[in-house]
N, C-alpha and C positions, 0 to 999 in steps of 0.2 A: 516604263516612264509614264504613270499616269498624269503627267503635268496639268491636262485639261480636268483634272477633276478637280484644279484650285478655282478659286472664281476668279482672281484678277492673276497675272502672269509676268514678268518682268522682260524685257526686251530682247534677255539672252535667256531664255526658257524659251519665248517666241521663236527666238532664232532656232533653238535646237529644235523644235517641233516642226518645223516650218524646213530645215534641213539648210538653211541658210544664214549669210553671214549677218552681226550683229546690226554691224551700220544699214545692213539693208534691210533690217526690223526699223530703224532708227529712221531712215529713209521713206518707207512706208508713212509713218506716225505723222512724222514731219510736214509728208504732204497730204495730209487728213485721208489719204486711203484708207489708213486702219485707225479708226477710233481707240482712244484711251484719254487717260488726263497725266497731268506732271504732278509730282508729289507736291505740293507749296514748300517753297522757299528752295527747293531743289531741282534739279535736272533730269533726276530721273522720271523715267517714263512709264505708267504702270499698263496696260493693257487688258480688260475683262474679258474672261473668257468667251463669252456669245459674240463677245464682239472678232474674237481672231477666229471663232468656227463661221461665222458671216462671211468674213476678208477670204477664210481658205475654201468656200465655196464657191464665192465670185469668181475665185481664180484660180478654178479646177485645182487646189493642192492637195492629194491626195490624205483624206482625214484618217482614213482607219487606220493606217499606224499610229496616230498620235491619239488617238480615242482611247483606243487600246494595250497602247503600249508594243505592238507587234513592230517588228526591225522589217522594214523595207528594204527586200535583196533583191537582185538585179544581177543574174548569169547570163553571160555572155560565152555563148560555144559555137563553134561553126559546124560541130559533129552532134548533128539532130540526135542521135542515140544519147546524147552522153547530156545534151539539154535537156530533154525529155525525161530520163531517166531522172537526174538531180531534181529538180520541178517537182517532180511526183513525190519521190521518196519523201525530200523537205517540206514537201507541203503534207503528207500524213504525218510523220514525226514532229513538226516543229507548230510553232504559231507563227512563221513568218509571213509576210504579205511579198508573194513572190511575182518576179514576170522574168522574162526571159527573151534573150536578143540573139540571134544568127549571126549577124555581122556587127562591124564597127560602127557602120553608118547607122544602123538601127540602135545597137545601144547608145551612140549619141543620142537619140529621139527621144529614148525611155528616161535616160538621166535628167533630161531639161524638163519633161513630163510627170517622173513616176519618181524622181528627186534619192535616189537611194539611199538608203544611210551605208549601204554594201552594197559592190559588184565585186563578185566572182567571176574572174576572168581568164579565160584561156588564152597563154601570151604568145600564141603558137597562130591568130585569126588566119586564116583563110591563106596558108601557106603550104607546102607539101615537101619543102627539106626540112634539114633540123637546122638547127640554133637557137641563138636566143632568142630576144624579145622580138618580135617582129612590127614591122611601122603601121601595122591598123591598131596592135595592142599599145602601143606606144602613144598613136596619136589620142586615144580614149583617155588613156589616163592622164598625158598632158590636160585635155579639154577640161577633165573632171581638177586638175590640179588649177586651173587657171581660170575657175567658175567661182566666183566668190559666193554662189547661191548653194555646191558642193561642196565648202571649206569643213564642211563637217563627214563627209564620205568618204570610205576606207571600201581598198580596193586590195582583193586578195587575188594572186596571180597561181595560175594553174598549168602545171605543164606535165608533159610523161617523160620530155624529150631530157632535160637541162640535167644535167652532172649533178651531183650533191656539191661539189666545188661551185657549179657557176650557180647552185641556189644559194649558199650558202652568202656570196657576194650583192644578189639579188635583193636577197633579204637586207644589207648591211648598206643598202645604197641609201640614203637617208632621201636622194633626192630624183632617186630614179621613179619615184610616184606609186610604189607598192606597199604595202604595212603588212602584208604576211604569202606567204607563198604555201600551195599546197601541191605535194609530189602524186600523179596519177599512176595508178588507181588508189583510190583511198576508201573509208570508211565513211557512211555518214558521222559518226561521231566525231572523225577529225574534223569531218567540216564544220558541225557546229561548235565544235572547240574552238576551231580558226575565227570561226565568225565572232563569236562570244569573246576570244581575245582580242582583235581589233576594236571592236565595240567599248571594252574598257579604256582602250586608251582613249578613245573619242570626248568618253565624259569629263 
């Protein structure tokens, strides 16, 4: 998504670059934070591009993905080996703009920070039975569902533990706040499949 290579931007181009909801590009404009003009005789709002790389510098929003086009992902694992490991491998293979969070509370920090378009998330945080989803994994994805600056952010859930049955339901929960699930150990390739498919439905 080279979008910054247009000169001027539309509101909801802003928003996706910006990894945030429309009205809150709209919100910006409104309150002369972010410079642009209205079309005459219309409503719409156009935005030039120096002027949104101005706004997302003032306001620490991370530019290199939207420069470049690189997908902003965000792994969340409590198992240092298995963060570290992904991190690495995705960062040689891929052109992602990666960071990576240990716990819930931390990936809360990076999300309001580092604005994901993807987290990768072990739904298993910082527990040691099994089952499902557990409530640090739970409260992230609510946070990231309930962030209208996230409305654009897909969130892939990771486990070794869950049944093919309770993934299966995982997946089909329209409202359990997950868009694809990956079964541990995997492939890099599945994950950037995983990744690459959530990502389509976003556009």
């Amino acid at each position: 998504m080279a979008l910054l290579d247009k000169e001027v931007l539309t509101t909801g181009e802003v928003a996706k670059i910006c990894n945030v909801a429309p009205r809150t590009v709209s919100k910006w404009f409104d309150s002369g934070s972010l410079k642009g003009y209205r079309i005459p005789g219309s409503r719409d709002r156009r935005i030039p591009a120096s002027e949104l790389v101005k706004f997302m510098k003032a306001h620490n929003i991370p530019l290199e993905g939207a420069a470049n086009g690189r997908t902003r992902l965000l792994i969340v694992d409590d198992e240092k080996e298995v963060l570290d490991t992904l991190a690495r491998v995705l960062t040689e293979q891929t052109n992602y703009d990666i960071r990576t969070a240990p716990t819930a509370f931390a990936a809360g920090m990076e999300c309001e920070r580092f604005k994901p378009g993807v987290i990768l998330m072990d739904i298993h945080l910082g527990e040691t039975g099994s089952g499902g989803i557990n409530a640090d994994a739970k409260a992230v994805a609510d946070m990231v569902r309930r962030n209208d600056n996230l409305q654009y952010t897909r969130i892939i859930a990771m486990s070794s533990k869950l049944t093919d049955g309770q993934a299966t339901a995982l997946r089909s929960q329209a409202n359990g706040g997950f868009d694809g699930f990956l079964k541990k150990p995997f492939q890099v390739r599945q994950v950037v499949e995983a990744i690459e498919g959530v990502l389509s439905m976003a556009a």
